[in-house]
N, C-alpha and C positions, 0 to 999 in steps of 0.2 A: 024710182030714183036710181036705182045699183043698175036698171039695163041704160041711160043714158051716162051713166061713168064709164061703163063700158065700152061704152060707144065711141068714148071719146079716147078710150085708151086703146080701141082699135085702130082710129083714124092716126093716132103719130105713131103706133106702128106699119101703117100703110104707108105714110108717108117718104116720101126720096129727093132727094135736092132736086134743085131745078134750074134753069137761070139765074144768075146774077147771086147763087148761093153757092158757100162751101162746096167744095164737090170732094173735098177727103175727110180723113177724122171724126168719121161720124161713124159710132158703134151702133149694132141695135139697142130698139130705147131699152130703158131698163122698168121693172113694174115698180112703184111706189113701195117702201116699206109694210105700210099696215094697209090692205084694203078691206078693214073693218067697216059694214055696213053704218055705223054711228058717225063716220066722218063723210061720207055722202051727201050730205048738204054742204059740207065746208069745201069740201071739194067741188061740187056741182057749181059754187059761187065763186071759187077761185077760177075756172072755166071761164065763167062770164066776162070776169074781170078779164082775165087773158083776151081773150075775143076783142073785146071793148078797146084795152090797151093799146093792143099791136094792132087794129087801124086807125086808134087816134097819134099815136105815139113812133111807132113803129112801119108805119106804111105798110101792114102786112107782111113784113121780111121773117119773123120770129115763124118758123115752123111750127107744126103743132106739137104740144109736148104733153108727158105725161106729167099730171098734177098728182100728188099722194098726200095724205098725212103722214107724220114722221112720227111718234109718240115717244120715240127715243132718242132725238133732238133734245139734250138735254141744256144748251149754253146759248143755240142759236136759232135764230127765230124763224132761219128755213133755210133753204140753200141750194144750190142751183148743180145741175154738172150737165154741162151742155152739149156734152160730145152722145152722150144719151138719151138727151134731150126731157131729163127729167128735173121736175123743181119739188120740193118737199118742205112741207109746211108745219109748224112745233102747232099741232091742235090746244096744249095745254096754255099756250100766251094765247092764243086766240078765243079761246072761250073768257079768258081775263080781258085781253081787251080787242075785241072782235073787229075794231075801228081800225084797226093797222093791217088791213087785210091786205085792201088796192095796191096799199104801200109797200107791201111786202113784194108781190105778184109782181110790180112794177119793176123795182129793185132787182129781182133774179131775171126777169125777162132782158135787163140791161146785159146780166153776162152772157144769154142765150144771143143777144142779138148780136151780142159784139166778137164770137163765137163763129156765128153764120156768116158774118163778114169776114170772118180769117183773122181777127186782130185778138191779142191776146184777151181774155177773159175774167182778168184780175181788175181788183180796184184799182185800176191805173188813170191818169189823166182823162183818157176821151170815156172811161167810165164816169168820172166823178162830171164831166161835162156835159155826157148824157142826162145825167140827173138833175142837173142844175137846171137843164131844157123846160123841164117842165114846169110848170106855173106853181109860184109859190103858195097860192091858199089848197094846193090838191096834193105837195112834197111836207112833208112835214121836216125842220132842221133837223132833227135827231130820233132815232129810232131805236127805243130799248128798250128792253125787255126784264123788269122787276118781279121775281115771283115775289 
């Protein structure tokens, strides 16, 4: 399981813009906070979802990016920075409730996308419109996070 994380954390450091993408503002990626062998599945399925997402959602625009667990995440349930092209995920809500995963993954790939198009990367209108795009029994209204 640790050489296919790897692998993938090879590929968005291979990675280089291309057409129709950002061509500035883009640092090398950065590696995940924890790559503790125990988050390797949580990670290996954030991938999937990633993959799955941005060609159902995203026409494939969303670069590849590095996935990590965050364990020191301690308010928010992940968070994105796009310019590094990495997203980090609070493993401790996820073992509570594992069901908010897609929806997380979803949610950060919105600021990576809108990032790659050059448009600011904040919860701003054509973010919250992105969101909306998607079909309501697969968005859940509200996403929090209760220890």
């Amino acid at each position: 399981m640790r050489a296919a994380v790897e692998a993938r954390y090879a590929a968005a450091r291979a990675w280089r813009p291309g057409a129709g993408v950002r061509a500035t503002g883009w640092l090398p990626p950065r590696p995940p906070a924890s790559e503790h062998p125990r988050y390797d599945a949580l990670v290996l399925a954030a991938y999937e979802l990633y993959d799955q997402l941005n060609a159902q959602y995203f026409a494939g625009v969303c670069p590849p990016a590095t996935i990590g667990a965050n364990p020191r995440l301690r308010r928010a349930l992940a968070r994105a920075l796009p310019a590094v092209r990495l997203i980090e995920l609070n493993p401790r809500c996820l073992t509570v409730q594992p069901d908010l995963l897609a929806d997380l993954v979803y949610h950060e790939m919105v600021h990576l996308w809108l990032f790659t198009r050059g448009r600011p990367a904040g919860h701003t209108a054509e973010f919250r419109a992105k969101l909306a795009a998607r079909p309501a029994d697969v968005a859940p209204a509200d996403i929090t996070y209760r220890p």
